[in-house]
Steps between C-alpha positions, in 0.01 A plus 500: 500500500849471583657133366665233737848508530649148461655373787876385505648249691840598613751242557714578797857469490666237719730560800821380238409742246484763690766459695704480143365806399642728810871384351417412137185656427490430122567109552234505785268651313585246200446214739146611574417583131578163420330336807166670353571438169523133594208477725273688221602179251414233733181661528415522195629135442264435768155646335591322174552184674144526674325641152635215362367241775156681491502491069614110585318247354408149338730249674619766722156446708435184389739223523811635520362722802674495841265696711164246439430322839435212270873500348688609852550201601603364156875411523658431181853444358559540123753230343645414150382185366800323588462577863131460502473181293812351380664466895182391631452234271646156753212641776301491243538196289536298874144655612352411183610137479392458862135619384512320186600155731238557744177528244243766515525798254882519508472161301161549326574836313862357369350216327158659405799690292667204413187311422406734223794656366705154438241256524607189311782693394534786236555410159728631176322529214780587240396857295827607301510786290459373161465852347860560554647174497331464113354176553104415370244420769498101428910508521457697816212304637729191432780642653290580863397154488876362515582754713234406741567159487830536587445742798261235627815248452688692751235617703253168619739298692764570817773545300457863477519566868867474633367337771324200270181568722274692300394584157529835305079529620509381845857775545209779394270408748785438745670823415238765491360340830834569636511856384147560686671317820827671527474797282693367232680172318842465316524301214834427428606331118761191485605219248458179594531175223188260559436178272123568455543768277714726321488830681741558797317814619421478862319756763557482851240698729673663819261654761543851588743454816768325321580806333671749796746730609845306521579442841128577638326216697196485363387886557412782185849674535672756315878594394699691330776369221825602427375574155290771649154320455345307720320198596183485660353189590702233251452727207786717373486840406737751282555898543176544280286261694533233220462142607832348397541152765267255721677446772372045587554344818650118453217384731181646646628795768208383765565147477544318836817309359704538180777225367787776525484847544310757298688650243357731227513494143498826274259459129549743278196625417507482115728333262799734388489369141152434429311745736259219566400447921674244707267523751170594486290726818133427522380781738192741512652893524296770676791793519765616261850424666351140640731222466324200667093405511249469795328255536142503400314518879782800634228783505259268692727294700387686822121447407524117394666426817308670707143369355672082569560609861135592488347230338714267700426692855062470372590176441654379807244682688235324308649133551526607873121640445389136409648331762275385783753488809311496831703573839384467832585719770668337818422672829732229676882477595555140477515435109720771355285410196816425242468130451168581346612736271805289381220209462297724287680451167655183394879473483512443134325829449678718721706807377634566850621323847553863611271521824443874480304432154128345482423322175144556389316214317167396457271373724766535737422533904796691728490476847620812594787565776392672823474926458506443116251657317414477087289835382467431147582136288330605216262707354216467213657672229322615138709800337266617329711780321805281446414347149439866415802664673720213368376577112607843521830432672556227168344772288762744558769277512424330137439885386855623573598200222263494241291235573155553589328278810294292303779374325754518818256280680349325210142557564278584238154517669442893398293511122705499221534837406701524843689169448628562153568869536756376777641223311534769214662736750700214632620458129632832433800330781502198388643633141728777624650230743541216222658826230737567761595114559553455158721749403719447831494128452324307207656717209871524615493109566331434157736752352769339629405121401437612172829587445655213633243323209658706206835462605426116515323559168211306616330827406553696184507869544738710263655831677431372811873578633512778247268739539304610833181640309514165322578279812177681678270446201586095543465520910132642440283276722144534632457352867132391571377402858250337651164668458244703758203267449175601449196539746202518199653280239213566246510828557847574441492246200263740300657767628843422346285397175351854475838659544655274227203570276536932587876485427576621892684112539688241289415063512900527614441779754165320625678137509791634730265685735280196506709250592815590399478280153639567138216577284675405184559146690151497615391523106735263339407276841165577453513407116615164590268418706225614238666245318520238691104535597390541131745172429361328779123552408569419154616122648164484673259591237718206277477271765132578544398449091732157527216363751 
């Protein structure tokens, strides 16, 4: 049997090339050669194109597809994190106030946060590095017990804030609630002489919009400096992206009226001889690149507002559900019927003279005006899916930040497996926030205090100005908070005791955790107290064989 002969397509020659090969045939011919030549690699460029869309896969199908029905329609624009975050930050910080002022979850989930990761306020407990400094554990105990002391000098009246408001506590609670608000706090160092004690160190808290593009009016702006960096939104940038400058407004930027006119200030951001901060940035920071926080609602903003205009829109149509307003129809055209309506509510209650508007109240009768009809007043209303709907809407919304609804809302009606699993969950937050609050805020300031101390020689620390390995082994301090509290008291009790008694825990480890105590203080406390009851018992029994 004879084989198949492969069929050729032949590429005809167009009218210019042949038309160039009847005067030039060789560079006619040459034309075409290369027209097929050409053609053949696009083709080919073609089939590897499609054998690589048909060998696509993962993502390619998935969610980076653009051929899914469900992901047509999904229009998205890719930014850096400066555009994305750091020059959307006023919107954002103006949104989030406005939630936090008008209640609901926008102020609920800040200060569940606050609640829990401040509390009564987070506290040093002093933990140098005795190791290296050479120093035996009763000279170094000694030495954390000045030290605390001290701090506590400083730290328990107004004379810490620059603004003789608050103390060194209530400026935690007031400055971490202000990072959740805005996105992030300034805390900016000063010297200021006081005659209640020694230390001149002051802190003065600035909220997130004082710090701003020169010249802006209150908007996230960016611009470019004649050093070649750039400033975006107050804070100053180099070539390399390092922050070198905050950029503070004299006066708040959206304040209705100022003194004199806003001018800015420039703060370097670290000292040029000792390297310490001048100015300290409290912010949360999702991207690499981002230069200014978020407040803590942004991802939800859309949700929280839009489940208030719900609640207030079932509410409204509830109260308006309750009222009993009666009207009566007037088939007549001598009583236009408005002097009874006006009559229907009492001037001192009326929201409106307006007319055009009827004010429902209850009880009330309306004598209608001629050819005016009322279909529907109100309407027995029982949602029965809205305490369900509303739970998942809060659900979601407490998800997106780490805390779980029981806690959000503060109901603990499920069994307790439920409830303490989400406290536990709720936890795992709680610590990561107060880590990050204290190493932005608590540590610098302490570090900071404590070296005004040594260099007042209130405290002694050798090498302190010396040495930095030296200076970090006397700044070593352990911050305890408030703790979770406890849903089965007894049970967690013996559970900590059969930890302890396994080796898994520590009394120390167990006393923080419990209530945020010193275990060593709870023993030498605990020791007196033994005393003190054994004393007291021994003055009974005496008194007892006297009668």
């Amino acid at each position: 049997m004879a084989e198949r002969k492969k069929s050729r397509t032949i590429i005809p020659m167009r009218f210019t090339e042949r038309l160039t090969s009847v005067f030039q045939p060789e560079k006619g011919m040459r034309m075409y050669l290369d027209r097929v030549e050409g053609e053949k690699r696009e083709r080919k460029r073609e089939l590897l194109e499609a054998a690589k869309t048909a060998r696509a896969s993962g993502y390619y199908y998935n969610g980076a597809s653009k051929t899914k029905n469900s992901l047509i329609g999904w229009i998205t624009g890719g930014g850096s994190a400066e555009d994305d975050i750091d020059l959307q930050g006023s919107t954002l910080r103006i949104r989030s106030r406005d939630l936090y002022t008008a209640g609901g979850l926008g102020r609920g989930a800040p200060e569940t946060m606050v609640t829990n990761v401040v509390g009564w306020g987070i506290r040093p407990k002093p933990k140098i590095d005795a190791d290296l400094l050479g120093m035996s554990e009763e000279a170094a105990a000694e030495w954390q017990r000045i030290a605390l002391r001290e701090f506590n000098l400083w730290a328990k009246t107004s004379m810490c804030d620059a603004s003789r408001q608050n103390t060194f506590w209530e400026m935690q609670e007031l400055a971490f609630r202000s990072m959740l608000m805005s996105g992030d706090v300034f805390a900016l160092f000063g010297q200021k002489p006081n005659p209640r004690n020694p230390y001149q160190l002051v802190i003065r808290l600035l909220e997130a919009d004082r710090i701003c593009t020169p010249e802006s009016t209150g908007g996230s702006e960016m611009k470019n400096t004649d050093s070649g960096g750039r400033i975006v939104d107050g804070v100053e940038l180099n070539k390399e992206g390092e922050v070198i400058k905050y950029h503070i407004a004299t006066y708040h930027p959206l304040a209705d009226e100022t003194p004199e006119e806003i001018t800015w200030e420039e703060i370097e951001a670290f000292g040029a001889d000792t390297g310490m901060p001048n100015i300290l940035h409290i912010m949360t920071v999702e991207r690499p690149e981002q230069h200014r926080g978020i407040p803590f609602i942004s991802a939800m903003i859309v949700q929280i507002k839009q489940l208030d205009r719900y609640l207030d829109a079932e509410l409204a149509a509830s109260l308006v559900a309750a009222m009993l307003t009666v009207f009566i129809m007037n088939d007549g055209t001598d009583d236009d019927g408005y002097d009874s309506i006006n009559d229907g509510i009492q001037d001192e209650d009326k929201v409106t003279n307006d007319s055009m508007k009827i004010e429902l109240g209850n009880g009330n009768i309306y004598e209608m005006p001629p050819g005016k009809h009322i279909e529907k007043v109100g309407e027995n209303r029982a949602p029965t899916a809205f305490d369900s709907f509303v739970q998942q809407v809060i659900t979601m919304i407490g998800s997106s930040r780490g805390i779980p609804y029981e806690v959000l809302m503060h109901r603990y009606d499920s069994n307790y497996t439920a409830s303490r699993s989400a406290m536990l969950d709720f936890w795992k937050e709680v610590r990561r926030y107060r880590q990050h609050f204290t190493q932005r805020f608590n540590q610098p300031i302490y570090e900071q205090w404590l070296a005004e101390a040594v260099a007042l020689g209130r405290i002694d620390a050798p090498g302190f100005f010396d040495d930095p390995a030296v200076r970090d082994a006397w700044c070593g301090c352990q911050w305890i908070g408030t703790s979770q509290g406890h849903v089965q008291p007894v049970q967690e009790a013996n559970a900590a005791r059969i930890r302890m008694e396994n080796g898994i825990s520590t009394g120390e480890q167990e006393a923080m955790e419990y209530n945020g105590s010193d275990f060593m203080e709870n023993l030498a406390q605990r020791k007196r107290e033994l005393k003190a009851m054994a004393e007291a018992t021994a003055e009974e029994r005496t008194d007892e064989n006297a009668q």
